[in-house]
C-alpha positions as CSV (number, residue, x, y, z in Angstrom):
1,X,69.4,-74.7,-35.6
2,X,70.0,-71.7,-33.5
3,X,68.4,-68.6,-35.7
4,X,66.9,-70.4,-38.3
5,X,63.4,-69.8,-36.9
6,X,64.1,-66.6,-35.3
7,X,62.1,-63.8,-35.6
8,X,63.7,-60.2,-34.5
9,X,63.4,-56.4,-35.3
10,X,66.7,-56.5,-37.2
11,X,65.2,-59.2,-39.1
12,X,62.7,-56.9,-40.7
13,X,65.7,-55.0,-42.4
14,X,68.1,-57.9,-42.8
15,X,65.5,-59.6,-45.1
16,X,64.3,-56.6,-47.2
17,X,68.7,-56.0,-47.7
18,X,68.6,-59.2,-49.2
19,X,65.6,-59.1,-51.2
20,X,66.1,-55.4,-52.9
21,X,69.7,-54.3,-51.8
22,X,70.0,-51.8,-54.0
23,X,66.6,-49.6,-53.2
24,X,66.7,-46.6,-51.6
25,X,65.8,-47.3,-47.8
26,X,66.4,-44.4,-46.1
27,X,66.8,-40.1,-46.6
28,X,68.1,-38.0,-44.1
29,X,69.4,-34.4,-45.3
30,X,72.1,-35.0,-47.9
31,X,73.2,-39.2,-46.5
32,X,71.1,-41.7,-48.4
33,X,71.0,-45.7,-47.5
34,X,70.5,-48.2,-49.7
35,X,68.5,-51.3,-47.9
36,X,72.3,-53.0,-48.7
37,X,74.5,-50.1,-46.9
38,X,72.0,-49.8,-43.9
39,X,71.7,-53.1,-43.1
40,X,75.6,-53.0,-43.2
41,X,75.7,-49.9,-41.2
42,X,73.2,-51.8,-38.7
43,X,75.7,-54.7,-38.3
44,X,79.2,-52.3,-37.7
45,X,77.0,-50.0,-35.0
46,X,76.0,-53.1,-33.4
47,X,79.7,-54.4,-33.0
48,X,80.8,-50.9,-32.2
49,X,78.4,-51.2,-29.0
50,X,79.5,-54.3,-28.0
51,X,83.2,-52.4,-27.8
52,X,81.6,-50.8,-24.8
53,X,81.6,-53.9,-23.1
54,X,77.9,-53.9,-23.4
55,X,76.3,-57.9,-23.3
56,X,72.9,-59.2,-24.2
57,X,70.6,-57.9,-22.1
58,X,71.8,-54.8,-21.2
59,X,69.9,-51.9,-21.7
60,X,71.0,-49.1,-23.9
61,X,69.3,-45.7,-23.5
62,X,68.7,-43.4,-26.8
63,X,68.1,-39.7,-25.7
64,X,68.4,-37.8,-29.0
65,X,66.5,-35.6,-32.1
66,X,64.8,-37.4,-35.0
67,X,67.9,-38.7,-37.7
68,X,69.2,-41.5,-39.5
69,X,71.8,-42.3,-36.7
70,X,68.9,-42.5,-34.0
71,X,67.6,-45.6,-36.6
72,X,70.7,-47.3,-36.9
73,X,71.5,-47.1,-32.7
74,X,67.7,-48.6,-32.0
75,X,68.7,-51.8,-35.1
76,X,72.2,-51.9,-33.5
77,X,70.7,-52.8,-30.3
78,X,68.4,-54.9,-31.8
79,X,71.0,-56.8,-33.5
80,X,73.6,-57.6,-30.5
81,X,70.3,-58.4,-28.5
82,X,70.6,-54.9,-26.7
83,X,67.5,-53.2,-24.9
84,X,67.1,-50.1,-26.2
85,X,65.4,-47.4,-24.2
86,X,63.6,-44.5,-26.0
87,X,63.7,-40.9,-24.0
88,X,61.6,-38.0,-24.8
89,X,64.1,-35.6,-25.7
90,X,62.2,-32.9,-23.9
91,X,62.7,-34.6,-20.9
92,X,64.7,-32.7,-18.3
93,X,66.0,-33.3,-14.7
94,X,64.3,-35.5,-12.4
95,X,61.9,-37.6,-15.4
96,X,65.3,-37.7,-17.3
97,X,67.3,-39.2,-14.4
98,X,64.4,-41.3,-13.4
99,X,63.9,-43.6,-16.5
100,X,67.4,-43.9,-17.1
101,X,68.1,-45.0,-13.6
102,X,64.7,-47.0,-13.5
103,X,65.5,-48.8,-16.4
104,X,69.1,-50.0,-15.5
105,X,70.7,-48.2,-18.6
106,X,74.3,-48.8,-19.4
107,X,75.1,-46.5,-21.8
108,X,73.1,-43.2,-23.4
109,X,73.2,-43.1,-27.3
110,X,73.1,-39.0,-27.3
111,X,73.0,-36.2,-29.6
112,X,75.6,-33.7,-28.5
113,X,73.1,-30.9,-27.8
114,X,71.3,-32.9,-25.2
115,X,73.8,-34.7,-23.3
116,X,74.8,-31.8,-20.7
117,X,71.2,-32.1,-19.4
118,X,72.4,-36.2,-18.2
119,X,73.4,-37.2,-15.1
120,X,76.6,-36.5,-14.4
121,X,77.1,-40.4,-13.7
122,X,76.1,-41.3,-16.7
123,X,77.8,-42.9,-19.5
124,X,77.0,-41.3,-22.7
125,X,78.5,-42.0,-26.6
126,X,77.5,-39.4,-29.0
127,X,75.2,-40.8,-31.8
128,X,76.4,-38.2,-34.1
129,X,78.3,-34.5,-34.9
130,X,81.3,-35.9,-33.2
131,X,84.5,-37.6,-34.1
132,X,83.9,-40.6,-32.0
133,X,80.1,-41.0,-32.3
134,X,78.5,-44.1,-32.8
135,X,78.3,-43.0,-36.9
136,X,81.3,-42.3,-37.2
137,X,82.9,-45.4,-35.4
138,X,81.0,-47.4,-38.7
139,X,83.9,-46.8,-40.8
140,X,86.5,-48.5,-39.0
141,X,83.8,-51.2,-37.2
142,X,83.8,-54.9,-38.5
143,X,80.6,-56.4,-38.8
144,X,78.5,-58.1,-35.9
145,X,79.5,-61.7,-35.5
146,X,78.4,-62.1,-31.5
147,X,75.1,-63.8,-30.0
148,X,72.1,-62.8,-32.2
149,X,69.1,-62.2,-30.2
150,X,65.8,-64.7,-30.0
151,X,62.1,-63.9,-30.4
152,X,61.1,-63.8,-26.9
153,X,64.4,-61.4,-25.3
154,X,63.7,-58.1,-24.6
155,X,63.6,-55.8,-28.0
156,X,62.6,-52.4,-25.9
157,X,61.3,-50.9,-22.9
158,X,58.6,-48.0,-24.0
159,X,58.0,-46.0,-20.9
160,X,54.5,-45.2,-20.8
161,X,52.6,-42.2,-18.5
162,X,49.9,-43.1,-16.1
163,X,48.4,-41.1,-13.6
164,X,51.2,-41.6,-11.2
165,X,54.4,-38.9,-11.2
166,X,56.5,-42.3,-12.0
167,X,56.1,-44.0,-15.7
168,X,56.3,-47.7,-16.3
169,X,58.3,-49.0,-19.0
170,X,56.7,-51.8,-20.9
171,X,58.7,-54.4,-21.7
172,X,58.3,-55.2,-25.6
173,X,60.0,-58.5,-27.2
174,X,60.8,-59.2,-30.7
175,X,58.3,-61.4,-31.4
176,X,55.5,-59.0,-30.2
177,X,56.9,-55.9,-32.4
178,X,57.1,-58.2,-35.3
179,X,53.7,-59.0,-34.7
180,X,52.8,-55.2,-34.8
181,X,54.1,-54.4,-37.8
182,X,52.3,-57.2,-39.6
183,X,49.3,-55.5,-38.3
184,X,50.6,-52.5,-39.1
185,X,51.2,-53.3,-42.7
186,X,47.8,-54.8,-43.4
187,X,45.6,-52.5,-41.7
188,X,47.0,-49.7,-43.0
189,X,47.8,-50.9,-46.5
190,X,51.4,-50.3,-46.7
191,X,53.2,-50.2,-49.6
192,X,56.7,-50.8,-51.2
193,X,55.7,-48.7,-53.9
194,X,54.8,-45.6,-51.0
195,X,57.4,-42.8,-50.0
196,X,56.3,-42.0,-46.2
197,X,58.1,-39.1,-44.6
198,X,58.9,-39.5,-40.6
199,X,58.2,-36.0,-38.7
200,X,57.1,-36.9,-35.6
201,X,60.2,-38.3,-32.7
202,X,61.1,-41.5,-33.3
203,X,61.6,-42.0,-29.7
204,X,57.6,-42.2,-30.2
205,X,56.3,-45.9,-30.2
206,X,53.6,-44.5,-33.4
207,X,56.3,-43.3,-35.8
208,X,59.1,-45.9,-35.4
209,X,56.9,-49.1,-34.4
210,X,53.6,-48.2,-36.6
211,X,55.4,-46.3,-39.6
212,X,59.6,-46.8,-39.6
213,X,59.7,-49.9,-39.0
214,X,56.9,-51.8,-41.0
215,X,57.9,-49.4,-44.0
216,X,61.2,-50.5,-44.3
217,X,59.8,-54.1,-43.4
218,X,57.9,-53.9,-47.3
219,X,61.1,-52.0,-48.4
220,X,59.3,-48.8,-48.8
221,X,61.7,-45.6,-49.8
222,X,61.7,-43.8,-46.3
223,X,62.5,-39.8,-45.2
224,X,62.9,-38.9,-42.1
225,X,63.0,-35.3,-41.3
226,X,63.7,-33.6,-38.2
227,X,60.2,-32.4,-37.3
228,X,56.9,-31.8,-38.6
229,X,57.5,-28.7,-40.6
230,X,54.9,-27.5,-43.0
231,X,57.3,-26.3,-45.5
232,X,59.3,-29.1,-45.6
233,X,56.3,-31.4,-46.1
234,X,54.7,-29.5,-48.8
235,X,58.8,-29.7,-50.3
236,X,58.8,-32.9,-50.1
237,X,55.5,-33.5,-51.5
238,X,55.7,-31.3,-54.8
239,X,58.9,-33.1,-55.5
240,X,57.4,-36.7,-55.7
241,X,59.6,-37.4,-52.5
242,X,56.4,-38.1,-50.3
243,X,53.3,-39.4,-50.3
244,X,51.9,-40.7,-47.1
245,X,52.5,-38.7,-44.0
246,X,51.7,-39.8,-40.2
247,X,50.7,-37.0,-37.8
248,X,48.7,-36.2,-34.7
249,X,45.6,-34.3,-35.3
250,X,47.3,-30.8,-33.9
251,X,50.2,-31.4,-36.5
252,X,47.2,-32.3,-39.4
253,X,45.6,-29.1,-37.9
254,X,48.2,-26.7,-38.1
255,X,49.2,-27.7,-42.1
256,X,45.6,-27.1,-42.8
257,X,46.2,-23.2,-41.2
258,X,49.0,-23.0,-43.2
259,X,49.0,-20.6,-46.1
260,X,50.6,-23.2,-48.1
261,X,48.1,-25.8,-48.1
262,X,45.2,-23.5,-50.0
263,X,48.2,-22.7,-53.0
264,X,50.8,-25.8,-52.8
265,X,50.6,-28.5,-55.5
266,X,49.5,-31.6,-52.9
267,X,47.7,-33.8,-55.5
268,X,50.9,-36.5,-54.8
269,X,49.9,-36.9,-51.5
270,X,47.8,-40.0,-51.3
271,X,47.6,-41.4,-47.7
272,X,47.2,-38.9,-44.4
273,X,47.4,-41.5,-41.3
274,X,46.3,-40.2,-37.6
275,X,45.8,-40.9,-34.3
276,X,47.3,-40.0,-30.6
277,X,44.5,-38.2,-30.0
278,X,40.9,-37.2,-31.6
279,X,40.8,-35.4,-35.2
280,X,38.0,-32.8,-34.7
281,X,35.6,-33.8,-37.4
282,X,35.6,-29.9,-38.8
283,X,39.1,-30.1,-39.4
284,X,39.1,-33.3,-40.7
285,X,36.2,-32.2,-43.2
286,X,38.6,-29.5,-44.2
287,X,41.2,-31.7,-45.2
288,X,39.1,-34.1,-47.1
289,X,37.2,-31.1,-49.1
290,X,41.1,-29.7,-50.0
291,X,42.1,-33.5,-51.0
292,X,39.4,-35.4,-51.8
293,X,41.4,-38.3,-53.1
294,X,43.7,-38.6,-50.2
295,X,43.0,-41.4,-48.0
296,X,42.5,-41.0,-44.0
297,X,43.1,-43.8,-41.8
298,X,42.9,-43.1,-38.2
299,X,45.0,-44.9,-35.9
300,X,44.0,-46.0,-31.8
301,X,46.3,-48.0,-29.2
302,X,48.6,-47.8,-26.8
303,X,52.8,-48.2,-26.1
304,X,52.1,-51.7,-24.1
305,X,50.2,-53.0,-27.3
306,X,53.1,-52.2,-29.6
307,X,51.4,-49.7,-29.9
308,X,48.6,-50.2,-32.6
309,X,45.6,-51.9,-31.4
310,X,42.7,-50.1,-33.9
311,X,42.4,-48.9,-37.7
312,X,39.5,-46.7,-38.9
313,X,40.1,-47.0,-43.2
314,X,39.1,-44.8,-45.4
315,X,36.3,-46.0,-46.5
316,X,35.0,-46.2,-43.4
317,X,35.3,-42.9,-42.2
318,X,31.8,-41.7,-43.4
319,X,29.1,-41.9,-40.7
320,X,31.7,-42.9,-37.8
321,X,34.3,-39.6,-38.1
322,X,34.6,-40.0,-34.5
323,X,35.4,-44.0,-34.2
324,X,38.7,-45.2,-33.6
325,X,38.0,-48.3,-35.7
326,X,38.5,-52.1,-35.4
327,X,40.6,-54.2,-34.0
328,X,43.8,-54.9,-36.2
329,X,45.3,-58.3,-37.6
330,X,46.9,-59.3,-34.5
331,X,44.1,-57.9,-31.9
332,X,41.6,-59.2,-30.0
333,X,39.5,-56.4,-28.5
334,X,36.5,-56.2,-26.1
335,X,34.4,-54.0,-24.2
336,X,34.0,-54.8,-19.9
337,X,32.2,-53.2,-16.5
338,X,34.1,-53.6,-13.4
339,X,34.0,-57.3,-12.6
340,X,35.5,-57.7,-15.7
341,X,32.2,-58.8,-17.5
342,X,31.5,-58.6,-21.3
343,X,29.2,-55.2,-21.6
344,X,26.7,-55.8,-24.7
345,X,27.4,-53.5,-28.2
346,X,26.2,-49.8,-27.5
347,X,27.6,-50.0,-23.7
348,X,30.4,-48.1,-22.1
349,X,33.0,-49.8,-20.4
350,X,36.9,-50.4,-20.4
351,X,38.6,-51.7,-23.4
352,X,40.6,-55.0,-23.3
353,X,43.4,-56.6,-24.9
354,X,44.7,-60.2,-25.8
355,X,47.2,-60.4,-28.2
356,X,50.8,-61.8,-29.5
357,X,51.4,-57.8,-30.2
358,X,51.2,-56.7,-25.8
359,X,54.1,-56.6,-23.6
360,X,55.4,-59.0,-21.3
361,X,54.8,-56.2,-18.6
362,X,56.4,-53.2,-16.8
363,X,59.7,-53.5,-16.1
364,X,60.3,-53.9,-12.1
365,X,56.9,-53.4,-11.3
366,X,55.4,-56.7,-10.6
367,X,52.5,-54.5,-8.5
368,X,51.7,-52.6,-12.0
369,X,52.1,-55.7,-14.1
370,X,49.4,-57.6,-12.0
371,X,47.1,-55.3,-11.9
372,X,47.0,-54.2,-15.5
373,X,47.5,-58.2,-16.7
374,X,44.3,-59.6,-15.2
375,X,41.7,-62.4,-15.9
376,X,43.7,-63.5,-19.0
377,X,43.1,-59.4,-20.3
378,X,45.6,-56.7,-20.7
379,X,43.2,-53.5,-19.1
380,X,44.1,-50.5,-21.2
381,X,42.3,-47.7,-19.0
382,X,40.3,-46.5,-21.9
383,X,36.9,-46.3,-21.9
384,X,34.8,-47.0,-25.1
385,X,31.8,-48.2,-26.7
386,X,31.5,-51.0,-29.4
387,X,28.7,-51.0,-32.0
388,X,27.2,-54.0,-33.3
389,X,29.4,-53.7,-36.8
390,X,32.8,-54.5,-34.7
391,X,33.7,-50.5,-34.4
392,X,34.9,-48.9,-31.5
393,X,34.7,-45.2,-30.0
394,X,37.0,-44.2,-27.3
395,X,34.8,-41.9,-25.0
396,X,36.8,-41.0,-21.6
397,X,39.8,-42.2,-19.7
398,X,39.2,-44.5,-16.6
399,X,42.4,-42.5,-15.0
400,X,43.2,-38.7,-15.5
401,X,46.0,-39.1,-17.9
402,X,45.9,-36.5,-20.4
403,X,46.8,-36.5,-24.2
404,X,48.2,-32.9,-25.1
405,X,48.9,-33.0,-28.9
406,X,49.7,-36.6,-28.8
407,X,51.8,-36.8,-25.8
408,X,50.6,-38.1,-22.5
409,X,50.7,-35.9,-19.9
410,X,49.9,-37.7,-15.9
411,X,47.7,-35.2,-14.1
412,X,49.0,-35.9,-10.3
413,X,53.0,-35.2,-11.9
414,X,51.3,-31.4,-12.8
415,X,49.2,-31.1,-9.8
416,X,52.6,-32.5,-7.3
417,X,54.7,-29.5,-9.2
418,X,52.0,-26.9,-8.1
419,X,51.6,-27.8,-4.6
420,X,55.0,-26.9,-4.2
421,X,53.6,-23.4,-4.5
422,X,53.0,-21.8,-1.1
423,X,50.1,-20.2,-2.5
424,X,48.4,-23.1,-4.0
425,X,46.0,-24.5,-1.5
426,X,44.2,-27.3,-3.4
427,X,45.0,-28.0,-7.5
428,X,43.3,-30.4,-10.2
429,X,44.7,-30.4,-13.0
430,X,42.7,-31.8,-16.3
431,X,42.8,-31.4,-20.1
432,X,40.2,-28.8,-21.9
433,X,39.3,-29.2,-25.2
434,X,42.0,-26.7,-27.4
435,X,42.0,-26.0,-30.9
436,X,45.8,-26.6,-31.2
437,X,46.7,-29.0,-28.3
438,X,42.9,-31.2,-28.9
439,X,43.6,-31.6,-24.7
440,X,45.1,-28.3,-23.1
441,X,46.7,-29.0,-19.6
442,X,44.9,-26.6,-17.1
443,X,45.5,-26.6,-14.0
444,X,42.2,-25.6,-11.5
445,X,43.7,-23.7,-8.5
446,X,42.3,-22.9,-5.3
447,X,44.6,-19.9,-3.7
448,X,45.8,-19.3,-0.2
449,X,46.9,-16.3,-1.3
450,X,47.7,-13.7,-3.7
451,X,49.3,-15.6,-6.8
452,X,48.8,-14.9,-10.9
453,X,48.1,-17.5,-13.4
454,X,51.8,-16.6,-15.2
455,X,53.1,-17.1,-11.6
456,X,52.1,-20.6,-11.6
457,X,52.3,-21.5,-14.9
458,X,56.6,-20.3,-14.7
459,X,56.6,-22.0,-11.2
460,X,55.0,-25.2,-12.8
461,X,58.2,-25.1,-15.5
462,X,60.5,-24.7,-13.4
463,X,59.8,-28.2,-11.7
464,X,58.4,-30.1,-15.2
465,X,59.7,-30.2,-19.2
466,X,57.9,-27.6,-20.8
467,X,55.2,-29.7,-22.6
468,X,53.7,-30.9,-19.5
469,X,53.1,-27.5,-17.6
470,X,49.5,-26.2,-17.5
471,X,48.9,-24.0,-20.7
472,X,45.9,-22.5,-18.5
473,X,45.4,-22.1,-14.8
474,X,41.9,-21.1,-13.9
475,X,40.9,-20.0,-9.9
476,X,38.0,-21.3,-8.2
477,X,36.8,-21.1,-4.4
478,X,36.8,-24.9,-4.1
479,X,37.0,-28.1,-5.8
480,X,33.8,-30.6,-6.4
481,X,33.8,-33.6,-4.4
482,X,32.0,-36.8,-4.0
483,X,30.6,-38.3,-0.3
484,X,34.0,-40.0,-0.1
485,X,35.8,-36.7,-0.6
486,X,37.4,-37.5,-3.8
487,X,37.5,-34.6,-6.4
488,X,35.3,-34.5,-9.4
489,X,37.4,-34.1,-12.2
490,X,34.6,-35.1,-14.8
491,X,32.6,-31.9,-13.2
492,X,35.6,-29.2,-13.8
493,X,35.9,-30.7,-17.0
494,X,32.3,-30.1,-18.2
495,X,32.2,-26.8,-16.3
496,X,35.4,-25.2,-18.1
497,X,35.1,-27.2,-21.6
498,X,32.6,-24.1,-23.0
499,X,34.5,-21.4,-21.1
C-alpha cells in the first residue's frame, strides 16, 4: 500500500508524463523536454543526489539563475524526499551564509557564477555549465528506485522576510503545495491548451508554486527564460510561443514604457497575471486600453500560504481595481482586531488564514511558529478590509516589512546596516510610493555629523545585497514618536509620500 495514496510535488509531473508523454513540457534556450524525457530527467537527478550520500530529509539548498536545470534539482529533491531550499540569488555574505547554515543544508545545487560568493565550508555541485554538474551527471544516472517521499514530509522551506534582520523559513509539505496548485489552477483558469513564459526567479514561491508548477500539473507547453526581458517577451509573443505571462506590477510597468509595446504585434497574448505588490490603477488602465481582450487576474498571499491565498478575475476588475480579490479554492480567509475577534465587512483589521495550503511552521523557530499559528488562525500581518460581496483590499502592513518591486525587504535589516555609520545618529527606514519599485526603500536619517545621501546609500551596500539598500535617504532634525517613545513610521510615510 505504501504510495498508492500518496500525494507529492513530483507527482504533479509524473502523472501528466504518463498522461501526454510526448507534449512539449518545457523550453529553455535551444534544450526542449518532452513531459516523457523530463519526468525521466527528474528521476536520474534524483538518484544522482542520493550519490552524495544525501537521505530523506536532508535539506538541499538551490542558489542559482532561472533555467531548466534549476527545475529538474527542485523535482529531484522532491522525488528522493529531499528538502529543497530556494536562495535569492542576489543574496550575498552574511543573508547567504545565514539561511544556508539556518536551514541545515547539506549540499548547494549552484550555478557556476554564483558559487565563489558560498561559504567556503560549503558543499556545492554545479547545476549546470560544468562537466560534473547535476545535468550532466543525467546521462550516465539510472533511474530513482530509493524511498519515495509521503504527503505530509517536508517538500520545501521558503524563507520568508519579516521585520527582524533574520528570516524564517516556512516549512511547506507536499500535501500543502499540491493543495496550492489546485487553487492555483482553478482560480486562475489554467490551461493545457496555454503557453506561459517564466521570467521572474524561480527561487520565487509566485513563479514556481503559483505558475511552474500547476502549469505543468495540466500539462501546459512551458518557457522559461532567464529574466523578464521586454524583447524577449514581445519574441516570444509574436511567434505564438506565449500567451500568458506572470509579473509584478514594476515588470508589467516597464513593458508598458517600452517602445515595443505601442508597435509589437501582442494580439496573442491573452492572460497578464499580477501580484507581489499593488498595480497602480493608471498603469493598469494603460494596459487594458492597449489590450482590451487580454485578461488581468491579480494575485495576493504570502510564502507560508503556499503562497496564493487571493484571486481578483478579470471580470471582476471593474469597480474594485484596487482589491486583491477572494479567497481561493483551498482558502479560508477573514478579517480580525487584536483579541482576535471577527471585525464586521467594511472594517480594517488583520487578515487570517485556515487552510490545507499553510505551512507546518518556521523551521527552528517554535517562538515564531506560536506566535503567528494562534487561536486555530495563521496571522498573516496584513492588514485589510472585506466588503460585504466576499472581496478583500489589503490597506497597510501590521509590521514595517516592505515590498520593493515584489521582493520583501525587512526595515530593521536596512536601518541595523546604517547605524553602523558613525554619522548616523537615529534612521527609519520605510517604503515611498515609486513609479518603478511601487515601494522605494528610503531610509530617514538623522545626522551626527557631516554625511551625503550617496555616502550612505554606498555604505548601506556595502553591508546588504543591492536590492535591499535605500534607493533614497532623506535628512530630518528628528524622528516622530508616540508617548511610549516608539517612532512613527506611518507619519514619515505620509509626510515624504507627496515629496
Amino acid at each position: 500500500m505504501t504510495g498508492v495514496r500518496s500525494n507529492t510535488v513530483d507527482g504533479v509531473l509524473r502523472r501528466s508524463a504518463r498522461r501526454v508523454p510526448g507534449r512539449v513540457a518545457l523550453r529553455y534556450g535551444e534544450r526542449v523536454w518532452t513531459y516523457a524525457e523530463l519526468d525521466e530527467a527528474v528521476s536520474r537527478a534524483a538518484q544522482a543526489l542520493c550519490a552524495e550520500g544525501l537521505g530523506h530529509g536532508d535539506r538541499v539548498a538551490a542558489y542559482a539563475h532561472n533555467s531548466d536545470a534549476y527545475l529538474i534539482g527542485f523535482l529531484a529533491c522532491s522525488r528522493a524526499g529531499l528538502v529543497h531550499v530556494p536562495v535569492n540569488q542576489n543574496l550575498v555574505r552574511d543573508d547567504l551564509a545565514y539561511i544556508v547554515g539556518q536551514s541545515g543544508s547539506s549540499l548547494v545545487l549552484a550555478d557556476p557564477d554564483l558559487a565563489p560568493r558560498l561559504p567556503g565550508d560549503v558543499r556545492v555541485l554545479p547545476l549546470r555549465d560544468t562537466d560534473d554538474s547535476l545535468l550532466a551527471r543525467l546521462a550516465g544516472a539510472a533511474a530513482y528506485d530509493g524511498e519515495a517521499p509521503g504527503a505530509d514530509d517536508l517538500a520545501q522551506l521558503l524563507y520568508t522576510s519579516g521585520t527582524t534582520a533574520l528570516p524564517k523559513g516556512a516549512m511547506m509539505t507536499h500535501r500543502a503545495l499540491v493543495h496550492e496548485y489546485v487553487s492555483a489552477i482553478t482560480a486562475l483558469d489554467l490551461k493545457e491548451t496555454d503557453k506561459p513564459v517564466h521570467s521572474l526567479p524561480l527561487y520565487h514561491s509566485a513563479q514556481m508554486h503559483v505558475f511552474l508548477l500547476p502549469y505543468l500539473a495540466v500539462g501546459a507547453e512551458n518557457t522559461i527564460i532567464d529574466a523578464p526581458d521586454a524583447e524577449r517577451i514581445f519574441e516570444l509573443v509574436e511567434a505564438g510561443r506565449a500567451d500568458s505571462l506572470f509579473a509584478p506590477p514594476t515588470v508589467w510597468i516597464g513593458l508598458s514604457n517600452h517602445p515595443g509595446f505601442a508597435t509589437r504585434d501582442l494580439a496573442g497574448l491573452r492572460k497578464a497575471y499580477y501580484g507581489a505588490s499593488i498595480m497602480p490603477v493608471p498603469v493598469l488602465e494603460r494596459l487594458r486600453a492597449r489590450l482590451p481582450s487580454l485578461g488581468f487576474y491579480n494575485c495576493f498571499g504570502q510564502s507560508e500560504i503556499g503562497p496564493l491565498a487571493t484571486v481578483l478575475g478579470p471580470e471582476e476588475h471593474e469597480g474594485r481595481m484596487d482589491s486583491c480579490g477572494r479567497p481561493v479554492l483551498f482558502v479560508e480567509a477573514r478579517v480580525v482586531d487584536e483579541r482576535g475577534a471577527e471585525v464586521p465587512d467594511g472594517t480594517q483589521g488583520e487578515v487570517v488564514y485556515r487552510s490545507p495550503q499553510l505551512c507546518e511552521g518556521y523551521w527552528d523557530k517554535p517562538e515564531e511558529t506560536k506566535e503567528a499559528f494562534r487561536d486555530g488562525w495563521f496571522h498573516s500581518g496584513d492588514l485589510a478590509v472585506r466588503d460585504e460581496e466576499g472581496y478583500f483590499t489589503v490597506v497597510d502592513r501590521v509590521k514595517d516589512v516592505i515590498n520593493s518591486g515584489g521582493v520583501l525587504v525587512a526595515s530593521r535589516q536596512v536601518e541595523d546596516a546604517l547605524y553602523t555609520h558613525e554619522r548616523v545618529a537615529e534612521t527609519a527606514v520605510i517604503g515611498l510610493p515609486d513609479e518603478r519599485w511601487i515601494e522605494a526603500v528610503t531610509a530617514v536619517v538623522v545626522r551626527n555629523g557631516d554625511v551625503t545621501e550617496a555616502e550612505l546609500i554606498d555604505h548601506a551596500r556595502e553591508k546588504l545585497a543591492h536590492f535591499k539598500a535605500p534607493k533614497r535617504v532623506l535628512f530630518v532634525d528628528e524622528l516622530p514618536r508616540n508617548a511610549s517613545g516608539k517612532i512613527l513610521k506611518r507619519e514619515l510615510r505620509d509626510r515624504f509620500s507627496a515629496s
